[in-house]
LODREN-133860 format. One record per residue: x, y, z of N, C-alpha, C in turn; chain; residue in three letters. Coordinates in Angstrom, 3 decimals, padded with zeros to 6 digits. Layout:
<sites>
> n.x	n.y	n.z	ca.x	ca.y	ca.z	c.x	c.y	c.z	unit	code
> X	Y	Z	X	Y	Z	X	Y	Z	A	ALA .
...
</sites>
This chain:
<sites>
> n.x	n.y	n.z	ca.x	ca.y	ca.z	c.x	c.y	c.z	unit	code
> -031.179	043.592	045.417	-031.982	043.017	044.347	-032.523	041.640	044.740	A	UNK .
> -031.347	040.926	045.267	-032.165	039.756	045.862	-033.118	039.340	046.545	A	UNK .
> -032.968	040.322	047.854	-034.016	040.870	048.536	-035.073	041.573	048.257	A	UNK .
> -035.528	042.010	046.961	-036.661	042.139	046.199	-037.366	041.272	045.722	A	UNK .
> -036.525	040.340	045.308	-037.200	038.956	044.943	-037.842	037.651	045.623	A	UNK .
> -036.773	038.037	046.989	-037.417	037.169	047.950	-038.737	037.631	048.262	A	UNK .
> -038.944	038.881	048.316	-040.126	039.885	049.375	-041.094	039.716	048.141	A	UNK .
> -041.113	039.991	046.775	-041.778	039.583	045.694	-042.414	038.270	045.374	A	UNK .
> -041.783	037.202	045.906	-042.323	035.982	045.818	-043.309	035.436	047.215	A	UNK .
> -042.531	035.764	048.433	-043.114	035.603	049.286	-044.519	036.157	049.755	A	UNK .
> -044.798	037.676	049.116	-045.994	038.571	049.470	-046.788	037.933	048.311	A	UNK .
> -046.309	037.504	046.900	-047.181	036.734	046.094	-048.008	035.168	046.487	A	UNK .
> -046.965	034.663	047.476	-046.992	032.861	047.922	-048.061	033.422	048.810	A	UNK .
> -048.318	034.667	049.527	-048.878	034.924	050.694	-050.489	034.794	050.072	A	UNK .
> -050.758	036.032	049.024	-051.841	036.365	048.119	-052.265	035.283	047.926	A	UNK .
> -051.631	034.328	047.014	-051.678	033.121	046.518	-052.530	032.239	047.024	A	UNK .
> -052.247	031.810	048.469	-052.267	031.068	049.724	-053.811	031.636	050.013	A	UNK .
> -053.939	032.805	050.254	-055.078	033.214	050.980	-056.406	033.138	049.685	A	UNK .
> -056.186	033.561	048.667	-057.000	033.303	047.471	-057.669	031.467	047.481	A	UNK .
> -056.826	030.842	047.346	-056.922	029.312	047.288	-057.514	029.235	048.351	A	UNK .
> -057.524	029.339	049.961	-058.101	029.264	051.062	-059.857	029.714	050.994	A	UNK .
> -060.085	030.859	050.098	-060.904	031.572	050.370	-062.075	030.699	049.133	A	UNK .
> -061.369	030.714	048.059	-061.910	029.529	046.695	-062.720	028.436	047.595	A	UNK .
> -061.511	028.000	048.291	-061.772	026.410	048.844	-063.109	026.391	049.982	A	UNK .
> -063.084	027.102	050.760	-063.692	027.829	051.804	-065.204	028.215	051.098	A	UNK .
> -065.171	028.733	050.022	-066.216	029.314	049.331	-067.033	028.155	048.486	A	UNK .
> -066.051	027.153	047.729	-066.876	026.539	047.276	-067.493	024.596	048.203	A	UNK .
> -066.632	024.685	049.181	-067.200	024.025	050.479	-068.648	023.789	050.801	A	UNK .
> -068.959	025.520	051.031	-069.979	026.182	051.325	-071.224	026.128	050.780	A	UNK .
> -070.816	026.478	049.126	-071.394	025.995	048.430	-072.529	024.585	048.491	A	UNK .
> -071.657	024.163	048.139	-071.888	022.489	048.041	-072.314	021.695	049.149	A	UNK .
> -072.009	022.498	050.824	-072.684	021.716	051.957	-074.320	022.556	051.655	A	UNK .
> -074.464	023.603	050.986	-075.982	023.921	051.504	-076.672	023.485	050.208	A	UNK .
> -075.561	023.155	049.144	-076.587	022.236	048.466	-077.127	021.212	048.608	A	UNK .
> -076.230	020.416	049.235	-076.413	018.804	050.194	-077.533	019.120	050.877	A	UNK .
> -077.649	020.274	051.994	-078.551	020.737	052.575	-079.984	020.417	052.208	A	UNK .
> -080.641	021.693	051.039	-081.260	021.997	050.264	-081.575	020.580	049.386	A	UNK .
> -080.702	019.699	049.085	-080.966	018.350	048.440	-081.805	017.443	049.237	A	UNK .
> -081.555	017.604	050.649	-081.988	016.011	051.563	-082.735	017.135	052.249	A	UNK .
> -082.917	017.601	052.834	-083.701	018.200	054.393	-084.484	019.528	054.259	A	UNK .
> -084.781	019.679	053.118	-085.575	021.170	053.159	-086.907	020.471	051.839	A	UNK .
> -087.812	019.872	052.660	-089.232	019.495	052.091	-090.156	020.571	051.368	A	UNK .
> -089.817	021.862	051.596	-090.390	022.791	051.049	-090.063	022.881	049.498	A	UNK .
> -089.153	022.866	049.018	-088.948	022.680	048.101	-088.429	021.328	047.361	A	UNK .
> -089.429	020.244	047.294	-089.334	019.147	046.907	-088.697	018.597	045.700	A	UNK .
> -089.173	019.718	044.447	-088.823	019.449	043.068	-087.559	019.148	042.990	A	UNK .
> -086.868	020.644	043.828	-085.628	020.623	043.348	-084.465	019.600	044.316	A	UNK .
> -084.998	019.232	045.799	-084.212	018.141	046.554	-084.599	016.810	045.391	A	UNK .
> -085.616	016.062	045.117	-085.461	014.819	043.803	-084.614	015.354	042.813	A	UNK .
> -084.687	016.225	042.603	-083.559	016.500	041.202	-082.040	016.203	041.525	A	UNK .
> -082.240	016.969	042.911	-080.402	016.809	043.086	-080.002	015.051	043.729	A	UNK .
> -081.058	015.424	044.593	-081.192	013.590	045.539	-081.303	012.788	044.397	A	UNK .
> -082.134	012.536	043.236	-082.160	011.244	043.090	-081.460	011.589	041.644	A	UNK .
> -081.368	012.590	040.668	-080.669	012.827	039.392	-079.392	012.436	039.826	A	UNK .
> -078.755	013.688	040.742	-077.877	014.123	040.996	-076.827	012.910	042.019	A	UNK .
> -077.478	012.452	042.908	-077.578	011.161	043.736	-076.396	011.988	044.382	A	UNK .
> -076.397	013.365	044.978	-075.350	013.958	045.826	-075.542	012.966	047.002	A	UNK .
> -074.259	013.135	047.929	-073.769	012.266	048.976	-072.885	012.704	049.605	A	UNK .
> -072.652	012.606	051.015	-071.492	013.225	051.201	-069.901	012.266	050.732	A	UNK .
> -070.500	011.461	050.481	-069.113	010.382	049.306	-068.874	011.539	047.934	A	UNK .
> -069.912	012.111	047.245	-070.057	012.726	046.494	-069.611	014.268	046.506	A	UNK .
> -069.849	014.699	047.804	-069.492	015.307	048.245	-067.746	015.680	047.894	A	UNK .
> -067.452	014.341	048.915	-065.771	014.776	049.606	-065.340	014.463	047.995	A	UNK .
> -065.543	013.692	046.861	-065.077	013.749	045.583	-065.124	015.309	044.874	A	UNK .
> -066.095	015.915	044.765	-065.864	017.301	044.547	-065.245	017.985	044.865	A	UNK .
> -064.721	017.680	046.248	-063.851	018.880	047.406	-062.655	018.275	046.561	A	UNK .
> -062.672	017.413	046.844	-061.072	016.946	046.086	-060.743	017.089	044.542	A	UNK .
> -061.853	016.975	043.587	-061.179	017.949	042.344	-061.122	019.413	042.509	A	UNK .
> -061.786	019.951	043.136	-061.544	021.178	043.654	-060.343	021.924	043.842	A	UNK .
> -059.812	020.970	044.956	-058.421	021.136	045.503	-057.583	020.957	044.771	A	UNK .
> -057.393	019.771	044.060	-057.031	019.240	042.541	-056.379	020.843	041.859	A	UNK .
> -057.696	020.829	041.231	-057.262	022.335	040.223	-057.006	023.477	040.882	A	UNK .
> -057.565	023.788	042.179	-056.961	025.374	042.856	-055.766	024.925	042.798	A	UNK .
> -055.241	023.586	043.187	-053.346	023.597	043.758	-052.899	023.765	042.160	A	UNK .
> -053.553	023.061	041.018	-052.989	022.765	039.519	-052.506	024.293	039.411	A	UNK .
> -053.738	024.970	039.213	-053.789	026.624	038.828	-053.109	027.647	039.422	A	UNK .
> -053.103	027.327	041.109	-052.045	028.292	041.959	-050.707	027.842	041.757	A	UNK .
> -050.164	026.373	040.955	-048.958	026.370	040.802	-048.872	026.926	039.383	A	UNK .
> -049.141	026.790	038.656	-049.007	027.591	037.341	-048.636	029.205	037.254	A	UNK .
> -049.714	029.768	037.917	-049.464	030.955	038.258	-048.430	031.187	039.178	A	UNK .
> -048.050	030.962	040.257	-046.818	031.020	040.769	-046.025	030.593	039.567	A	UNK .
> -045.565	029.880	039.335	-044.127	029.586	038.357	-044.015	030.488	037.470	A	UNK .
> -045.467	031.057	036.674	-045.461	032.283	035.906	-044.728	033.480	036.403	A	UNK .
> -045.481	033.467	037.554	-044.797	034.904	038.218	-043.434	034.995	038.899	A	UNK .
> -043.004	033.598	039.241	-041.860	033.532	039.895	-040.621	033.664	038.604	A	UNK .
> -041.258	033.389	037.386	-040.272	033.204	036.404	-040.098	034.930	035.946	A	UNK .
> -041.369	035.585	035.839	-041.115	037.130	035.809	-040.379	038.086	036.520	A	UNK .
> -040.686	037.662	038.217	-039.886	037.687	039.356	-038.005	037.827	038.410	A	UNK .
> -037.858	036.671	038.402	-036.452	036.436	038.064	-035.794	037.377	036.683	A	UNK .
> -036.639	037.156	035.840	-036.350	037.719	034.802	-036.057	039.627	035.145	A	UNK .
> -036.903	040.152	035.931	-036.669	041.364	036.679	-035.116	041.375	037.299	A	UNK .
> -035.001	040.434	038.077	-033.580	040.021	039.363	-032.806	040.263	038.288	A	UNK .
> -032.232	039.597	037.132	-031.396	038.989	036.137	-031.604	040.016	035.053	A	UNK .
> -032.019	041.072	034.625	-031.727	042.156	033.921	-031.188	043.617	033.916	A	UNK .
> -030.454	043.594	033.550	-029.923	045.222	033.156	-031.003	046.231	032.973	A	UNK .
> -031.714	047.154	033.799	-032.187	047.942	033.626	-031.612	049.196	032.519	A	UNK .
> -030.973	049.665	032.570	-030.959	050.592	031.080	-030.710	049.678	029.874	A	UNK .
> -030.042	048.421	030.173	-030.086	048.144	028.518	-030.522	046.512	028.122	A	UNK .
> -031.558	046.478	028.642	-032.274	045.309	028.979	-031.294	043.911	028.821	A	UNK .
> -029.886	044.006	029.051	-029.147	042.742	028.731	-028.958	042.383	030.304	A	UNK .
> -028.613	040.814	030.512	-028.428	040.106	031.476	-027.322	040.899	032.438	A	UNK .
> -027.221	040.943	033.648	-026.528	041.950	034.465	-026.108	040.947	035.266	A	UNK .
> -025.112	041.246	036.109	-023.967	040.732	036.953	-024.480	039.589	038.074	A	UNK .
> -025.861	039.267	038.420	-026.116	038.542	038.949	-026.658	037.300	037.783	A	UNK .
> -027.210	037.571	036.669	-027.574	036.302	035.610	-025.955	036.065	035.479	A	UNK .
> -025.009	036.776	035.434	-023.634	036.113	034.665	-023.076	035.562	035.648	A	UNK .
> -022.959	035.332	037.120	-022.585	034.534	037.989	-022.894	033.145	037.887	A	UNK .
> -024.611	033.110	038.171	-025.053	032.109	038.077	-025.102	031.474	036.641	A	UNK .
> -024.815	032.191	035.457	-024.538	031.330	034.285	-023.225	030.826	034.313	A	UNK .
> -022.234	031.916	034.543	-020.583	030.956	034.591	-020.913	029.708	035.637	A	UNK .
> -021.435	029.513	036.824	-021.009	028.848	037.664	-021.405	027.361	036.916	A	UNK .
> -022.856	027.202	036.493	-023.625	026.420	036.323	-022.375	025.900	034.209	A	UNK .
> -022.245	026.845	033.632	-021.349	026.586	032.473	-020.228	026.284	032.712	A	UNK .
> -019.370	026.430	033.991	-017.822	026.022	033.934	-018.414	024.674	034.715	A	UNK .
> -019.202	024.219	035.173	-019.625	022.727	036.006	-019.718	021.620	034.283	A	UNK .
> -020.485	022.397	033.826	-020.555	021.516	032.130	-019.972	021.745	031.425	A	UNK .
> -018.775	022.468	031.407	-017.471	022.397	030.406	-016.709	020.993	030.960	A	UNK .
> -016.287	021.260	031.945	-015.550	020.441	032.849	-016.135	018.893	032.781	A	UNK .
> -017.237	018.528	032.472	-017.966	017.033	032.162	-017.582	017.213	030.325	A	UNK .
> -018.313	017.886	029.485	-018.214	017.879	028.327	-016.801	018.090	027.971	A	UNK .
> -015.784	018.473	028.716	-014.906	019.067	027.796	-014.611	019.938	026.202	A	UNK .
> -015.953	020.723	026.385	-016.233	021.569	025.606	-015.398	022.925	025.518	A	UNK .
> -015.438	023.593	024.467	-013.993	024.686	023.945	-014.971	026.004	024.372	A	UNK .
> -014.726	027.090	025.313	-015.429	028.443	025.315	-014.826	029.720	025.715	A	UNK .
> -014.845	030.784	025.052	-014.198	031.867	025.615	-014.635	032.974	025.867	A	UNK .
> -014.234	033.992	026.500	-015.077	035.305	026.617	-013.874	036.081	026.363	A	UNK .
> -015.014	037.669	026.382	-014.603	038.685	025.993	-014.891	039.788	026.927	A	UNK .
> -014.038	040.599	027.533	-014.311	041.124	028.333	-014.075	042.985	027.678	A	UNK .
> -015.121	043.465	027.246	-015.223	044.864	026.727	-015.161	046.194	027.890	A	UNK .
> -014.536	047.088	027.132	-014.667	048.695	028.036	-014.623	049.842	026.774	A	UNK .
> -015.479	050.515	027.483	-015.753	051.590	026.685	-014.734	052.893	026.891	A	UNK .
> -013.943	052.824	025.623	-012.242	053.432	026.438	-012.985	055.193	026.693	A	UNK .
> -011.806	055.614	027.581	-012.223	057.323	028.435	-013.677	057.394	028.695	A	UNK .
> -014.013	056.267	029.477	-016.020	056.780	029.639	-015.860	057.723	030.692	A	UNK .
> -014.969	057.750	031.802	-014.905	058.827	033.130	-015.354	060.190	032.091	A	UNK .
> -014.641	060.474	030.944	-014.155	061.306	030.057	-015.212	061.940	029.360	A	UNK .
> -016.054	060.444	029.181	-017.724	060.864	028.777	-018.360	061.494	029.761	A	UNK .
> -018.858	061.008	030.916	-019.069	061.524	031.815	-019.130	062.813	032.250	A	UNK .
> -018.028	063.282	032.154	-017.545	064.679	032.670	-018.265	065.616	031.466	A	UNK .
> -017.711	065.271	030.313	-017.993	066.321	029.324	-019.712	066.438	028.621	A	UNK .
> -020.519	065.195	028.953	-022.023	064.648	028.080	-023.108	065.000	029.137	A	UNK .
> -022.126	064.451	030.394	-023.655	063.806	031.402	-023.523	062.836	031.696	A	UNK .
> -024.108	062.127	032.769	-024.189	060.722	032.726	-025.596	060.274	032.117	A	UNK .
> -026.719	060.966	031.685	-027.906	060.826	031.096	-027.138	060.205	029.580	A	UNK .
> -026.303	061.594	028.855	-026.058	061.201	027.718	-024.743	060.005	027.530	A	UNK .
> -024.132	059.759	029.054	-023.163	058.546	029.213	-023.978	057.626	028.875	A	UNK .
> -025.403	056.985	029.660	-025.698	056.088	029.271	-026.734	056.263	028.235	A	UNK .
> -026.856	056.611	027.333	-027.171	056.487	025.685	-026.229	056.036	025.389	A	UNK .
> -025.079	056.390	025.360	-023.601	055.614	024.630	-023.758	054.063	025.103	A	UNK .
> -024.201	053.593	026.604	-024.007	052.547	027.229	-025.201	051.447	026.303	A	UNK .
> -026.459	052.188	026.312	-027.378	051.585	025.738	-027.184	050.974	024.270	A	UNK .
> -026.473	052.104	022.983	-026.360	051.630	021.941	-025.303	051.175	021.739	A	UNK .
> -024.476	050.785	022.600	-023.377	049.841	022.071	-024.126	048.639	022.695	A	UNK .
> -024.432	048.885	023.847	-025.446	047.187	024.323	-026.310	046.817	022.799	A	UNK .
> -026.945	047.558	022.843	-027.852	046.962	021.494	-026.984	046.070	020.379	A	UNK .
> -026.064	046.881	019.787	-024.806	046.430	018.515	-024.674	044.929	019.283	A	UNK .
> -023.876	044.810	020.397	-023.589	043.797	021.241	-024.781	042.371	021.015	A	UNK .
> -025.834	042.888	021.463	-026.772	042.357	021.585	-027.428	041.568	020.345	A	UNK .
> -027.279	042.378	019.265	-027.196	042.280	017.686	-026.346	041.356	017.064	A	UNK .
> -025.287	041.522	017.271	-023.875	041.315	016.721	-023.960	039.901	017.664	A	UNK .
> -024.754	038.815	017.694	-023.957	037.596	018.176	-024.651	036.535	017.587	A	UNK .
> -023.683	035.349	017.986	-024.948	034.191	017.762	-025.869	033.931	018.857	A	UNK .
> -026.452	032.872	018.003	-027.708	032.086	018.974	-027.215	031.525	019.906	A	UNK .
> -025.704	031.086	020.140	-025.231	029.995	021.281	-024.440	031.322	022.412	A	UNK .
> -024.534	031.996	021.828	-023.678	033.307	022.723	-024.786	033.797	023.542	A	UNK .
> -024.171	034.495	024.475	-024.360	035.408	025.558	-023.805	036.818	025.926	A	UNK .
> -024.580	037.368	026.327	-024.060	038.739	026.627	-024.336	039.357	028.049	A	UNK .
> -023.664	039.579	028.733	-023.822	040.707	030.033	-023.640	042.140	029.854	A	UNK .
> -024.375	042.501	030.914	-023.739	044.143	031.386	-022.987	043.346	033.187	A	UNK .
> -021.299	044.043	032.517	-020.438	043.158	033.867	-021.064	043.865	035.289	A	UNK .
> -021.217	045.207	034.909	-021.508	045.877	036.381	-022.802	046.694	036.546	A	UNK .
> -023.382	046.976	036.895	-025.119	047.700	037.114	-024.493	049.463	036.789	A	UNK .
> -023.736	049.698	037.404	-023.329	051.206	036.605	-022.174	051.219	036.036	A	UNK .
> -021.349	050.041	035.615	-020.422	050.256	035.094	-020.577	050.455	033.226	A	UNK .
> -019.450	050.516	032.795	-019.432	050.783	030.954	-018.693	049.511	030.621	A	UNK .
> -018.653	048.149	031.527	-017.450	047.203	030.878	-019.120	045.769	030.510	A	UNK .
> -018.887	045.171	029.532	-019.479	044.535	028.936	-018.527	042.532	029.406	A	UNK .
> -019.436	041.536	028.901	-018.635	040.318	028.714	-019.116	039.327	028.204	A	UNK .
> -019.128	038.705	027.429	-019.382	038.055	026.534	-019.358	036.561	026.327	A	UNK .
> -019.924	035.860	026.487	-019.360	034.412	026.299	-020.048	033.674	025.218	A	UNK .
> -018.905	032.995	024.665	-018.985	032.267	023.106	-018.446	031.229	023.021	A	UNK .
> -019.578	030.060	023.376	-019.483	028.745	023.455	-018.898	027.909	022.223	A	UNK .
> -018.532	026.890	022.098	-017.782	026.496	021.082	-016.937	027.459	020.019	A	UNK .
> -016.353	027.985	021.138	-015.228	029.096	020.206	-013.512	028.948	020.848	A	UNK .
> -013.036	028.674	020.198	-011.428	029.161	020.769	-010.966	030.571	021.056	A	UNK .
> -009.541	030.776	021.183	-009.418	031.629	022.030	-009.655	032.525	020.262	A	UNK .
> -009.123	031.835	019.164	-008.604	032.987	017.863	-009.692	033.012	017.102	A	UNK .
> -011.088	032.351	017.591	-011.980	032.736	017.431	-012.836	033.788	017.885	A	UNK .
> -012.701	034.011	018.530	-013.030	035.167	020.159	-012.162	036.120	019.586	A	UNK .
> -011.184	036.412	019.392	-010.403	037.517	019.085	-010.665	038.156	017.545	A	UNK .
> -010.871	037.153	016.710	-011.750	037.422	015.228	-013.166	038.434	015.754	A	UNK .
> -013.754	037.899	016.405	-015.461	038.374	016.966	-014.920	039.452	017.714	A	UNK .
> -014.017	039.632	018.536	-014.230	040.581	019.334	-013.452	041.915	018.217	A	UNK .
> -012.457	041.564	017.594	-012.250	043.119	016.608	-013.186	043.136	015.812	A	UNK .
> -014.273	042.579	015.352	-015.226	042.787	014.633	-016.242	044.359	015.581	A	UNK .
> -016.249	043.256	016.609	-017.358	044.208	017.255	-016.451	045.611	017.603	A	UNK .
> -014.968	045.408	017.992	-014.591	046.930	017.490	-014.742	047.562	016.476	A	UNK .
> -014.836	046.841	015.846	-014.919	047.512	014.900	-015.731	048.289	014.019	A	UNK .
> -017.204	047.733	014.495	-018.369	047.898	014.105	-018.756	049.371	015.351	A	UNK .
> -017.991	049.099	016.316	-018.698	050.376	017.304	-017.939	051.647	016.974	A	UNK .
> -016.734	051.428	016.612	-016.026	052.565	016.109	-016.529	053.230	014.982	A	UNK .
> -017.562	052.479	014.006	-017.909	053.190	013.580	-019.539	054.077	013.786	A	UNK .
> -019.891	053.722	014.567	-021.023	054.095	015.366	-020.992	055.690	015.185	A	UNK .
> -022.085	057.001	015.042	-022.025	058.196	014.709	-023.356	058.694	016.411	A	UNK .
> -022.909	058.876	016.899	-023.335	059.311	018.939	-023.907	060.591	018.448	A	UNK .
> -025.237	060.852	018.447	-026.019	062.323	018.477	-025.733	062.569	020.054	A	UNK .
> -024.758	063.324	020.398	-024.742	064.155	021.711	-024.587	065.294	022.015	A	UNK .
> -025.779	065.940	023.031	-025.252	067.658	022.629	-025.109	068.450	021.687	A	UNK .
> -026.283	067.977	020.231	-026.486	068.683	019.555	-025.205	068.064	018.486	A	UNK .
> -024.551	067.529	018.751	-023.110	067.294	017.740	-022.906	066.022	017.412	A	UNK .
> -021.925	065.186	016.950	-021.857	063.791	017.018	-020.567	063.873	016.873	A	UNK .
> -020.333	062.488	017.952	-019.507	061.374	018.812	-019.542	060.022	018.100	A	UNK .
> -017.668	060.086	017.935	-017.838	059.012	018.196	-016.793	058.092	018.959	A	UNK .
> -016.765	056.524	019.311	-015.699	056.277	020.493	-015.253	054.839	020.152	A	UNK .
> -014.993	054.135	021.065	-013.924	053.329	020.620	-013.912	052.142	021.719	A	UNK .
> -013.831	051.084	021.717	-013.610	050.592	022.840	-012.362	049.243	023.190	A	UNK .
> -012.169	048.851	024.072	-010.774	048.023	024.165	-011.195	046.396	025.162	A	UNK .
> -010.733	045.591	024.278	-011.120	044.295	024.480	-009.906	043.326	025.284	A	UNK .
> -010.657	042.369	026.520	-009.698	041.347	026.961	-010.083	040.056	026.684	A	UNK .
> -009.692	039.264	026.093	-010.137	037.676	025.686	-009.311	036.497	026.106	A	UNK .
> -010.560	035.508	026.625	-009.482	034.535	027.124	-009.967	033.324	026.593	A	UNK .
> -009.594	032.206	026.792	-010.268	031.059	026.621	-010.041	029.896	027.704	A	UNK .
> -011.222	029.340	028.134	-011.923	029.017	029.669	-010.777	027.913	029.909	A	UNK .
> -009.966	027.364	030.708	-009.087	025.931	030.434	-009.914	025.155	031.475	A	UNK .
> -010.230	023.809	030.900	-011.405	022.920	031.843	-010.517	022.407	033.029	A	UNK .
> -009.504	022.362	033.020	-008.585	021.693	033.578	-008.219	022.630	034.975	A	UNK .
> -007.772	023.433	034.702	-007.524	024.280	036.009	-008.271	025.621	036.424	A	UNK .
> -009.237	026.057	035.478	-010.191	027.491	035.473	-011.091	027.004	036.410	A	UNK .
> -011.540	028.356	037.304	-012.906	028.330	037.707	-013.435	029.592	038.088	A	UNK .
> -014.514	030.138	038.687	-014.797	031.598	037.916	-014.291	032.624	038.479	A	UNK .
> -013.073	032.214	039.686	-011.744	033.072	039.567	-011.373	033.758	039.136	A	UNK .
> -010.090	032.569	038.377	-009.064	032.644	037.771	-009.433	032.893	036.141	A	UNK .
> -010.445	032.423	035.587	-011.075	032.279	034.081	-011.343	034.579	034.497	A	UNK .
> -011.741	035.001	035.056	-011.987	036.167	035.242	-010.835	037.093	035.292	A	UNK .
> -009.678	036.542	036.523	-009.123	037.369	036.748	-008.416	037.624	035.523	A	UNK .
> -008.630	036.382	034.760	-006.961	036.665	033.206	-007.778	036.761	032.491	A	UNK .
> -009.083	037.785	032.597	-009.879	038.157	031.482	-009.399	039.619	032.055	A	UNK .
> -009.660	039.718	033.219	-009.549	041.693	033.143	-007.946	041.719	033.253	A	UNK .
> -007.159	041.103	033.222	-005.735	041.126	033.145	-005.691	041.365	031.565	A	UNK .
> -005.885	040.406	030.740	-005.667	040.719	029.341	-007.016	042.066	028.752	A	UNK .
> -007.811	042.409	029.558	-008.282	044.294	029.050	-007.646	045.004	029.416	A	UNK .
> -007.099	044.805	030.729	-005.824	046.013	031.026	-004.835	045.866	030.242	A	UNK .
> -003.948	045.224	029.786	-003.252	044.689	028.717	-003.699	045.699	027.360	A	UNK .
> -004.899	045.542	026.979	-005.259	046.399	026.020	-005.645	047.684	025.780	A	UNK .
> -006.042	047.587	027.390	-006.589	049.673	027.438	-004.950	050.230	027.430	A	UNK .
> -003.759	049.393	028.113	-002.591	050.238	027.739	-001.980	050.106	026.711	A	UNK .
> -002.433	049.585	025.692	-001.848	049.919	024.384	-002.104	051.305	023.660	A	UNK .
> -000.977	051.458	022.528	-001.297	053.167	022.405	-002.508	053.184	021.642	A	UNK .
> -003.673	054.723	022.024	-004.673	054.851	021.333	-006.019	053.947	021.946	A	UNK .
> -005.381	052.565	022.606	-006.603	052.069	022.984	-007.024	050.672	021.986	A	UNK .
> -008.555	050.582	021.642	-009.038	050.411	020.407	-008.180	049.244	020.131	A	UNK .
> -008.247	047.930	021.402	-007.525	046.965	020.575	-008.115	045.821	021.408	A	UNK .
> -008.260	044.901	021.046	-008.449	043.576	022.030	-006.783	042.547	021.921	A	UNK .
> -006.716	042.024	023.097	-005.786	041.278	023.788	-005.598	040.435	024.288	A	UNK .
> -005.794	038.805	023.821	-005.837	038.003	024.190	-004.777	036.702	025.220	A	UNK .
> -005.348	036.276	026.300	-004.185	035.934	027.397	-004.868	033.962	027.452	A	UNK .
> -003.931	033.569	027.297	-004.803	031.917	027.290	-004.043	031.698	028.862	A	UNK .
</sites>
């Protein structure tokens, strides 16, 4: 994926580059055979006084044009690059089936959020979701109709938060979700996260003509500024979901500080 983005920006910087060259090149051209046509072509007199003495072109006058020129091709080719480089990214950094942020946006968000917890000493925790027996789905639906299940619990997810929250898909084909909820404690996070069990359990799955429905099992931690980093803040997040997928039935979140 990364390597799409590099090859995406670079074949654009390339386009880019040669467009501006060709502008610049073109309107050069322009403007020397107007200079031309202004001073040295007596045949047409009217229009050399118009430009010569209205116009009072020069090549002083000249090299000032070339240079707003250049001016706005560089203004405009950076605009457009940043446009596209920002689309670029937004591609890199999404979950294709369920348009939520995917495992490369949640790296670079923990890394850049545990650097400003650690100055702010700010309170944050996550939630680390699984969609209990998905192998189970799998086998018996499809993986077509696996990920419909994947998609509309992303949505609920997606739904179901605040404005200061975040949401991932943890893995590109996986069914485990993660969550982060800034100014929250750990028994805040654990309030939110049986909610959202709770809300998916009741979810009604058109599959195969019949309806499904499923359940899923939660690990929650809360970030410590002091000794976490995106390790250890991780590893005792999927420590406390395993914690919960072995409880009986499933269908529980489990929180590990």
């Amino acid at each position: 994926m990364k390597k799409y983005l590099s090859k995406g920006v670079r074949k654009f910087k390339e386009d880019a580059f040669s467009k501006f060259i060709y502008d610049f090149l073109k309107w050069i051209i322009i403007l020397m055979a107007t200079f031309i046509l202004a001073n040295y072509i007596p045949s047409i007199e009217s229009v050399s006084n118009f430009l010569s003495s209205q116009l009072n072109l020069s090549i002083y006058n000249l090299g000032i044009v070339c240079l707003i020129i250049i001016i706005v091709n560089t203004t405009v080719l950076y605009l457009v690059f940043k446009k596209k480089y920002k689309s670029l990214q937004e591609v890199y950094f999404t979950d294709k089936l369920t348009g939520l942020k995917n495992q490369a946006a949640l790296e670079k968000y923990l890394d850049k959020k545990i650097i400003d917890l650690k100055k702010s000493n700010a309170v944050c925790s996550l939630i680390l979701m699984d969609i209990d027996n998905f192998k189970a789905i799998n086998v018996k639906f499809g993986y077509s109709q696996a990920d419909e299940v994947i998609k509309k619990i992303s949505g609920v997810l997606a739904r179901d938060k605040r404005y200061t929250d975040e949401v991932f898909r943890y893995f590109q084909r996986g069914d485990e979700f993660l969550i982060v909820l800034n100014d929250t404690g750990i028994d805040g996070a654990l309030k939110a996260a049986n909610r959202k069990i709770d809300l998916i359990s009741k979810i009604k799955f058109e599959l195969n003509n019949g309806t499904e429905q499923f359940t899923v099992s939660c690990g929650v931690t809360e970030f410590n500024n002091v000794t976490d980093n995106y390790l250890t803040v991780t590893e005792r997040l999927n420590r406390a979901l395993l914690d919960a997928k072995a409880q009986p039935n499933k269908n529980k979140a489990i929180g590990i500080v």
